[in-house]
C-alpha positions as CSV (number, residue, x, y, z in Angstrom):
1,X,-11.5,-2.2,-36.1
2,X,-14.8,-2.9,-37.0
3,X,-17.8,-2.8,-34.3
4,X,-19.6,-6.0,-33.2
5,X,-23.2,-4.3,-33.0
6,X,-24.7,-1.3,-35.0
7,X,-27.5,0.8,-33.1
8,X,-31.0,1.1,-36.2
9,X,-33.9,3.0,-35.9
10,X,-37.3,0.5,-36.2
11,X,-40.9,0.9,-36.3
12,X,-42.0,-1.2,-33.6
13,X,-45.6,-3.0,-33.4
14,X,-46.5,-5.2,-31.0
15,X,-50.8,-5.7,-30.1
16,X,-51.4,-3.5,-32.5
17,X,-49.6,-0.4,-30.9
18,X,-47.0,1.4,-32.8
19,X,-43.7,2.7,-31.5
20,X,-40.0,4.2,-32.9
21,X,-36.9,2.6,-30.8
22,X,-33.6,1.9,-31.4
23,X,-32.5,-1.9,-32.0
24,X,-29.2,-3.3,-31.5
25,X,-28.2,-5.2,-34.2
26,X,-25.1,-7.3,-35.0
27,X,-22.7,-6.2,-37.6
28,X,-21.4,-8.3,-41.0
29,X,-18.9,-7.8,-43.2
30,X,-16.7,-9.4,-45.0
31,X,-13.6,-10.4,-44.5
32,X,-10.6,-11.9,-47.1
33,X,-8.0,-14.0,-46.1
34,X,-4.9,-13.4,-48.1
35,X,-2.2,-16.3,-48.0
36,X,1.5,-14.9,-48.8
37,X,-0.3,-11.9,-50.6
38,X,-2.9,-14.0,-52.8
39,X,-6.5,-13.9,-52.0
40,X,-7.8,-17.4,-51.0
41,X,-11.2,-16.7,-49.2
42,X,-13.7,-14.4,-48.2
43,X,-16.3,-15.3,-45.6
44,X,-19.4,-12.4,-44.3
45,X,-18.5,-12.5,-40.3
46,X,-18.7,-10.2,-37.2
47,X,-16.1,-8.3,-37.0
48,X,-14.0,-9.6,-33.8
49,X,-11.2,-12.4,-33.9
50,X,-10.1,-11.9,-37.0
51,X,-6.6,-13.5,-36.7
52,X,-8.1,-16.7,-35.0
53,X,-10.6,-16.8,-37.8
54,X,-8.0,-17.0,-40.3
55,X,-5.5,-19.3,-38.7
56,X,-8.8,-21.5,-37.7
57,X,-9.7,-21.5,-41.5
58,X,-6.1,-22.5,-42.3
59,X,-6.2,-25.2,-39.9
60,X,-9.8,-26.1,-41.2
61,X,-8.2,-26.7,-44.7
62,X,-5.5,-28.6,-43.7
63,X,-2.6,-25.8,-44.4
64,X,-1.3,-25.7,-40.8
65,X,-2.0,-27.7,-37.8
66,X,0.6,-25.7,-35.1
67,X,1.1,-22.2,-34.4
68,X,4.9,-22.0,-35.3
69,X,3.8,-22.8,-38.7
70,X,2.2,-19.4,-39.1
71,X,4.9,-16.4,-39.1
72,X,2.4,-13.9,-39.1
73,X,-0.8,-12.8,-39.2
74,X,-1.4,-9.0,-40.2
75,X,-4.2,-6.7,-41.6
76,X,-3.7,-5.2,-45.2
77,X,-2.9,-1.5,-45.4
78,X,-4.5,0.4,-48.3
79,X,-7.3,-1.9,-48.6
80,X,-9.5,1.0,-50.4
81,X,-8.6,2.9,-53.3
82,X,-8.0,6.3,-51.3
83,X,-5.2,3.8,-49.1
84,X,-7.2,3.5,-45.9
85,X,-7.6,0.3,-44.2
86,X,-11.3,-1.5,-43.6
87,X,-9.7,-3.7,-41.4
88,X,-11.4,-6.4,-43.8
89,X,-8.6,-8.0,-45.6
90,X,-5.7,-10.2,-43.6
91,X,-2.7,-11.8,-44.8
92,X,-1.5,-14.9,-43.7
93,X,2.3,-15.5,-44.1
94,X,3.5,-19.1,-43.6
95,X,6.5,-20.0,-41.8
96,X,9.6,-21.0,-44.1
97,X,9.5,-24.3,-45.3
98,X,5.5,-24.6,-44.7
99,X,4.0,-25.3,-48.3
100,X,1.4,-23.1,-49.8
101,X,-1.8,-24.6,-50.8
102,X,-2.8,-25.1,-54.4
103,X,-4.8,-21.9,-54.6
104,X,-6.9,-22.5,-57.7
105,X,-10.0,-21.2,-58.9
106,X,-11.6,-24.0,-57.3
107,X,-10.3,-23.4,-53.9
108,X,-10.6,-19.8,-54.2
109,X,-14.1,-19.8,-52.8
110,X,-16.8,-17.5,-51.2
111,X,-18.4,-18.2,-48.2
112,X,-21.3,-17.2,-46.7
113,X,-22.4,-16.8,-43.2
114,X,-24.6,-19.6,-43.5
115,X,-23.8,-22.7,-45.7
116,X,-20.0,-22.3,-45.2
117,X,-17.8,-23.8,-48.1
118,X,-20.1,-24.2,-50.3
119,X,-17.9,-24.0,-53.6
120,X,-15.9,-27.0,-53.0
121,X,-15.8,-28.5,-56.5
122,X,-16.2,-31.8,-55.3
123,X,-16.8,-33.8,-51.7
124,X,-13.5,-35.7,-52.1
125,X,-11.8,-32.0,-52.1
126,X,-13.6,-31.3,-48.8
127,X,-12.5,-34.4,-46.9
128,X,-8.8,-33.2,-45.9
129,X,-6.7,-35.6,-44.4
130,X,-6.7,-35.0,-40.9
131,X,-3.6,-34.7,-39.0
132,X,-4.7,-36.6,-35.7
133,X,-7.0,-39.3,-36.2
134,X,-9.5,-39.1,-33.7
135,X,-9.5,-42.3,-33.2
136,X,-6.2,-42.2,-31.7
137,X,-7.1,-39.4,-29.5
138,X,-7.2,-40.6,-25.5
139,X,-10.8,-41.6,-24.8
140,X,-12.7,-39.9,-23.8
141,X,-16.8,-40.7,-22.0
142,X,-19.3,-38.6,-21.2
143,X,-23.0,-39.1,-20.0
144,X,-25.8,-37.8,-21.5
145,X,-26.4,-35.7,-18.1
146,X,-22.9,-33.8,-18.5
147,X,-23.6,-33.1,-22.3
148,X,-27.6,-32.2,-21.5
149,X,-26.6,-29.4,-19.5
150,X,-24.2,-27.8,-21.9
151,X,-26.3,-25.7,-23.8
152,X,-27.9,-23.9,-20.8
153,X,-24.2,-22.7,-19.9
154,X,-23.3,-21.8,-23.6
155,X,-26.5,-19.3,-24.0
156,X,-25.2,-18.0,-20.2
157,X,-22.1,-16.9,-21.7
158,X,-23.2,-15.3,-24.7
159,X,-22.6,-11.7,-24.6
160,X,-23.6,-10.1,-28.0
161,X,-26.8,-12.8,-28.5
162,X,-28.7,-11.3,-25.6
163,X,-28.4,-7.8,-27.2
164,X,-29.1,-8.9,-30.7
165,X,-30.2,-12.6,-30.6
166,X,-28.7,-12.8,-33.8
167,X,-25.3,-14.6,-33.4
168,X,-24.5,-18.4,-33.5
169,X,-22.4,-19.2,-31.2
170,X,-19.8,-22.2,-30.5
171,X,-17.7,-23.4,-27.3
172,X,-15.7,-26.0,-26.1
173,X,-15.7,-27.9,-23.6
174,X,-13.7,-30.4,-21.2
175,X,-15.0,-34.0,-20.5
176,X,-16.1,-32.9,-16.5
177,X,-18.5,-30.0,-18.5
178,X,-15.8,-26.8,-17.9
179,X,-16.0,-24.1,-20.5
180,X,-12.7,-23.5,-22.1
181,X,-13.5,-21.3,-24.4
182,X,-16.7,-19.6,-26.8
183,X,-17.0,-17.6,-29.6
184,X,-19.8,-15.7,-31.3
185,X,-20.3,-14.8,-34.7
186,X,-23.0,-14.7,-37.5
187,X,-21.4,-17.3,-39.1
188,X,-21.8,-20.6,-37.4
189,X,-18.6,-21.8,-39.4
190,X,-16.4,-19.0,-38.3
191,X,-17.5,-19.5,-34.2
192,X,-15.6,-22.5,-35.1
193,X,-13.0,-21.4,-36.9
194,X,-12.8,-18.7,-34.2
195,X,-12.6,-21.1,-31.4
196,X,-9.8,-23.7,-33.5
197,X,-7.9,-20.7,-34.4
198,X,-7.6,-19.6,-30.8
199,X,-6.5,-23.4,-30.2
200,X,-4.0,-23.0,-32.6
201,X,-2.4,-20.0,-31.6
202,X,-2.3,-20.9,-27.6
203,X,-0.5,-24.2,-29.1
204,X,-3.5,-26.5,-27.8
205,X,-4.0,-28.5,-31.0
206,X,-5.0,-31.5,-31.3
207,X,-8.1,-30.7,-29.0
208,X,-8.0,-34.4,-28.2
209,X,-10.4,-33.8,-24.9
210,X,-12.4,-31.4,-25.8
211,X,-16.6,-31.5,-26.5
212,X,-17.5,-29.0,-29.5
213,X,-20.8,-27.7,-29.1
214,X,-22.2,-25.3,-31.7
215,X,-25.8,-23.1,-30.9
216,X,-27.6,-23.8,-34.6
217,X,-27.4,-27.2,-37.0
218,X,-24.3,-29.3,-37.3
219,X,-23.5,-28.9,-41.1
220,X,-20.5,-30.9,-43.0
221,X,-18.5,-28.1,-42.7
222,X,-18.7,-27.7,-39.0
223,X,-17.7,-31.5,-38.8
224,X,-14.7,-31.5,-41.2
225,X,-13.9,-28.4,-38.7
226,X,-14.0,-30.5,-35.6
227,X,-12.3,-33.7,-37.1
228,X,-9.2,-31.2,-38.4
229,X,-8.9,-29.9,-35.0
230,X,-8.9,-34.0,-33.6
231,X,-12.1,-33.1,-31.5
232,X,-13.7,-36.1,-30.1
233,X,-16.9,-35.6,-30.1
234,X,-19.3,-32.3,-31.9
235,X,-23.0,-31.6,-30.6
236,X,-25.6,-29.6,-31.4
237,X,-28.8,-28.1,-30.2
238,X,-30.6,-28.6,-33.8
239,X,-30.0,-31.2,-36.5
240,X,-27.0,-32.6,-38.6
241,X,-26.8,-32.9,-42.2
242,X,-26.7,-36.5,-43.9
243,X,-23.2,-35.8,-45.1
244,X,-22.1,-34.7,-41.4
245,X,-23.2,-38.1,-40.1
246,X,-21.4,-40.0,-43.0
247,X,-17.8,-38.2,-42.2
248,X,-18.6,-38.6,-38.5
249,X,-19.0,-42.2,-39.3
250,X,-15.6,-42.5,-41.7
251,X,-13.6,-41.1,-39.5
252,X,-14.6,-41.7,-35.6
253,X,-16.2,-38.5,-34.4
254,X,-19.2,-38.5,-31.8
255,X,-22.1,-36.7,-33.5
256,X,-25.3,-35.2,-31.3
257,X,-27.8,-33.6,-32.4
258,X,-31.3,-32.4,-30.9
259,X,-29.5,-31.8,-27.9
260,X,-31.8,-30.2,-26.1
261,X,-32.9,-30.5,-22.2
262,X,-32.2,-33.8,-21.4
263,X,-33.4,-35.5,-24.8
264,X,-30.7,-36.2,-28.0
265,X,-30.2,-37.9,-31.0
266,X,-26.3,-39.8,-30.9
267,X,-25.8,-40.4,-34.9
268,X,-22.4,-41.9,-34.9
269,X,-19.5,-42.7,-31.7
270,X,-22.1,-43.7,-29.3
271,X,-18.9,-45.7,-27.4
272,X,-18.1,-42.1,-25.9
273,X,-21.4,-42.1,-24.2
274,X,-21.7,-43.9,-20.4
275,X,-24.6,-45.4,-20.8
276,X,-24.9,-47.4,-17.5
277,X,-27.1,-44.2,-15.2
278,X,-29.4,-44.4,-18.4
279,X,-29.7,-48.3,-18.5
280,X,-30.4,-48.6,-14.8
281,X,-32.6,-46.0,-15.0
């Protein structure tokens, strides 16, 4: 199994004084996700999880949406030419009667750790149907306090950041501000994945009261993510993109961004929000 963090030799300069130390720094590699033998993905991500990352992807993609609809999950031996296995390629095997995917050129994508699926030949290809429409989920209201104090206790429970600071991170949440659950990885996309897959496999989705917080931007991506999982509501500590907004808009999610100390930006599902401490305020 492959290592979270690598120790590197660096030449260190700080005020103009020059020093040799060891730096901690975290590991990527790639990983390819194999459905019923045939390659579908491969995505750069800390090693770590690997079984949640693929079933979250599934789930992500709209193949699966419970965890008796996966039969098995298992890494491929003689992934190398000499028959030794990098612990870098899975294979997903569906459960009988669970239909395989198209898997055509166009969905047969690379993914990097930072822009996510970017090879989706078209938008409309991207927006899966989503098995639980959020806005059939209970409801669910938070105020801007509870959500304002999430990121503090999202960097407290990041392990591998404070030794490399160089991990996104992503964590859920209950409505009264209880961490469930957080992953870390240098893909912001696969935290996520991480975290759904994790859902999946405890038999937890639709994460119909749950708060998705994610530690960078929140991309398109990382919304179709939270919508496929039937999250409520997705913030994060930096911006969203103008595409995240528009599917939050279409299809009922709560977008934050900025969130940071007690100031934020609510682009779309402001009806999850109690107001009324802020208004009398």
């Amino acid at each position: 199994m492959g290592r979270v963090t690598e120790r590197r030799r660096v030449l260190r300069i700080r005020d103009g004084a020059v020093s040799t130390r060891p730096d901690t720094l975290v590991v990527e590699e790639p990983l390819e996700i194999r459905l019923g033998g045939r390659p579908l993905a491969i995505t750069m991500r800390t090693p770590g999880d690997d079984f949640a990352l693929a079933a979250g992807f599934l789930v992500s993609e709209g193949v699966v949406g419970r965890a008796e609809e996966v039969a098995n999950i298992v890494y491929c031996a003689g992934a190398t030419a000499d028959g030794s296995n990098t612990y870098n390629v899975v294979d997903v095997q569906l459960a009988p009667g669970v239909p395989l995917p198209d898997i055509t050129l166009e969905r047969n994508v690379y993914t990097t750790s930072s822009c996510g699926l970017c090879g989706k030949a078209s938008l409309d290809a991207v927006r899966t149907t989503a098995r639980w429409p959020i806005a059939d989920t209970p409801p669910v209201r938070v105020t801007p306090a509870l959500l304002s104090a999430l990121p503090d206790r999202l960097r407290a429970a990041q392990r591998v950041f404070d030794r490399t600071g160089g991990l996104h991170a992503a964590a859920l949440f209950s409505p009264e501000g209880e961490l469930l659950d957080l992953c870390e990885d240098v893909g912001r996309h696969n935290a996520v994945d991480k975290l759904i897959g994790r859902a999946l496999q405890a038999g937890q989705l639709p994460l119909s009261q749950a708060i998705l917080l994610v530690s960078g931007r929140a991309s398109f991506e990382l919304a179709q993510k939270a919508v496929m999982a039937g999250i409520p509501l997705l913030a994060a500590v930096s911006a969203p993109s103008s595409l995240a907004v528009d599917l939050a808009a279409e299809t009922g999610l709560t977008l934050v961004g900025f969130l940071r100390g007690a100031s934020m930006n609510v682009y779309t599902g402001e009806q999850r929000l109690d107001l009324r401490a802020e208004a009398v305020a």
